[in-house]
VMD Tcl script that draws the C-alpha trace (Angstrom):
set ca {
  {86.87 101.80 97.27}
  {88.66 99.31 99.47}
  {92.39 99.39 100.45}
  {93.52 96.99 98.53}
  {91.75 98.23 95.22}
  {93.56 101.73 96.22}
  {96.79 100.47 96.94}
  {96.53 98.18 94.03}
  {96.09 101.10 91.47}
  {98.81 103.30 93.50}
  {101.67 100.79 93.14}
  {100.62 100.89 89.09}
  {100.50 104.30 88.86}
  {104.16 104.09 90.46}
  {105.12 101.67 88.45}
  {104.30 102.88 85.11}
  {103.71 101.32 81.70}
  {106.89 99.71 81.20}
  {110.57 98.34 82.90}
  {113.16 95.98 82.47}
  {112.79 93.74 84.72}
  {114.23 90.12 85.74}
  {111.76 87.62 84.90}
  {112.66 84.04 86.53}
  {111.22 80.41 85.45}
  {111.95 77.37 86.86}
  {112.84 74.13 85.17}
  {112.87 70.84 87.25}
  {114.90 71.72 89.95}
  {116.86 74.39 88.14}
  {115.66 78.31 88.36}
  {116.58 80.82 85.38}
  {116.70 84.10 85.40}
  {117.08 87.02 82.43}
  {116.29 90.86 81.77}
  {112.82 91.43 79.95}
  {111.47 94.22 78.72}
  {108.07 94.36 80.58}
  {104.98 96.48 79.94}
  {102.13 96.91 82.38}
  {98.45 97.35 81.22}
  {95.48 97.50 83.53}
  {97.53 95.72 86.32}
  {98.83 92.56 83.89}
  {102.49 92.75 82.88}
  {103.29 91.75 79.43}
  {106.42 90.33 77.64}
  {106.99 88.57 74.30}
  {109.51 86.02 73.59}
  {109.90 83.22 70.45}
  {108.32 80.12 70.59}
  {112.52 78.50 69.81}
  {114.24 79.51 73.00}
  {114.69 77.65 76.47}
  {112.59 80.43 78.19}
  {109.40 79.36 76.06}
  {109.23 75.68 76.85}
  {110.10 76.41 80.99}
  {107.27 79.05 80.60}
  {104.85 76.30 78.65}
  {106.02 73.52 80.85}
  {105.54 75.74 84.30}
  {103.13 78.91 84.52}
  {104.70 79.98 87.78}
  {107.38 83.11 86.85}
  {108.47 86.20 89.08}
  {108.95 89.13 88.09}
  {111.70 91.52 89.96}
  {113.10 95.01 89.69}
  {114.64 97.12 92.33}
  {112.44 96.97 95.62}
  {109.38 94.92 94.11}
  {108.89 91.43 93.79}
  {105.90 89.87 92.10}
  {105.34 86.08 91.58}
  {102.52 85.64 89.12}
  {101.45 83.37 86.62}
  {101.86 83.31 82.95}
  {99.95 82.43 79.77}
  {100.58 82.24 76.49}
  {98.22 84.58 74.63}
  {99.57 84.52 70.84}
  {101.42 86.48 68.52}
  {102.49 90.02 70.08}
  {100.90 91.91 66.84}
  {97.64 90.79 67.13}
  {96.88 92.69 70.78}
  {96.67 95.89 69.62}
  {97.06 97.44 73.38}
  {100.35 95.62 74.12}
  {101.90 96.93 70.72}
  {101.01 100.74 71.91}
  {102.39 100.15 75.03}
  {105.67 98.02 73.46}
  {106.03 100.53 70.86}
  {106.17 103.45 73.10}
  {108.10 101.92 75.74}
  {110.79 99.78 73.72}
  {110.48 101.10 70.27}
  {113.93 99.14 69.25}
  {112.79 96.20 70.25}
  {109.12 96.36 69.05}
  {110.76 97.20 65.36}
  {113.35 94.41 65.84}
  {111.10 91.67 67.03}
  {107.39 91.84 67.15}
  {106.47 91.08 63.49}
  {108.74 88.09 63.55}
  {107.29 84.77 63.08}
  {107.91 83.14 65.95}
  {107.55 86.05 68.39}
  {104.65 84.86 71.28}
  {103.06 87.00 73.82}
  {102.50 86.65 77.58}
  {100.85 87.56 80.13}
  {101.57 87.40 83.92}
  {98.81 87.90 86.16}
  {100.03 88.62 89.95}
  {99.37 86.79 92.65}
  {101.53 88.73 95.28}
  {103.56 91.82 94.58}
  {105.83 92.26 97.45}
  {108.09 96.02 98.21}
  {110.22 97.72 101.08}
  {109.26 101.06 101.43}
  {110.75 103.16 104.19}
  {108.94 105.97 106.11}
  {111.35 108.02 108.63}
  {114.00 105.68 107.74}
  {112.12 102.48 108.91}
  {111.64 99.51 106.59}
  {108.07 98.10 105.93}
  {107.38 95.05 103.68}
  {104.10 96.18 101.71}
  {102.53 93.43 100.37}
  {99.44 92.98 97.81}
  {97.95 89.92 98.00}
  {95.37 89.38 94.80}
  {94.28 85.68 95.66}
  {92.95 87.04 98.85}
  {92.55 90.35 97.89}
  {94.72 91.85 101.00}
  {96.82 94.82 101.35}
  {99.42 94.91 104.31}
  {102.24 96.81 105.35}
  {104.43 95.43 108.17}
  {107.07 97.24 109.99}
  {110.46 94.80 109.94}
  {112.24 94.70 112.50}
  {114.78 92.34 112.34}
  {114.14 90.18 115.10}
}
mol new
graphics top color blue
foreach p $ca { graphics top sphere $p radius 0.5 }
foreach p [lrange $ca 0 end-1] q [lrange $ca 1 end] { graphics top cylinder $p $q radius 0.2 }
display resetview
């Protein structure tokens, strides 16, 4: 197995099958940001959202969204992939990670589902107190971890 496949499946092991995160679009010249409950299957992170609010046209309009929590950012792009009840793995993973919200909002009508597929996933890690930016870099398919310095 190469690196970056390793690393790759470490940072999703780490990160589990399901955060809030921040997830940020962008709008002309205008960037929004808001908390999303976020679950991760097979290395794609998943979100649903309806079809009436701001966040679904700036997601239609422009596929390019980040994702950020803690340490880790990921910029990725998104995709519309229907209604959240009719992908059977994202309701497992929805339902066991944000139960209130799956029983609050999945079901209704105009409830859509996403998908973000990373294109860089970017973290500071520190070993003996030292930072290092580790980066995964899926368009090249690239795993790097550089000591920062400050400098």
């Amino acid at each position: 197995m190469e690196e970056f496949e390793r690393k790759a499946g470490e940072f999703y092991f780490e990160f589990g099958k399901g955060k809030h995160m921040v997830l940020s679009t962008a709008e002309g010249n205008k960037v929004f940001s808001r908390m999303m409950s976020i679950v991760q299957i097979d290395g794609i992170f998943y979100f649903q959202t309806d079809l009436t609010l701001r966040k679904y046209s700036q997601l239609i309009n422009n596929n390019n969204v980040a994702l950020c929590i803690d340490n880790i950012q990921i910029e990725g792009q998104s995709r519309e992939i229907g209604h959240p009840l009719k992908n059977v793995a994202f309701c497992c993973a929805y339902r066991d990670c944000f139960k209130g919200s799956f029983e609050a909002y999945s079901s209704l009508k105009n409830e859509r589902l996403f998908e973000v597929k990373p294109l860089k996933i970017e973290r500071w890690v520190y070993e003996d107190r030292n930072p290092y930016i580790e980066i995964l870099d899926f368009e090249n398919r690239q795993y790097s971890l550089e000591r920062y310095s400050g400098i």
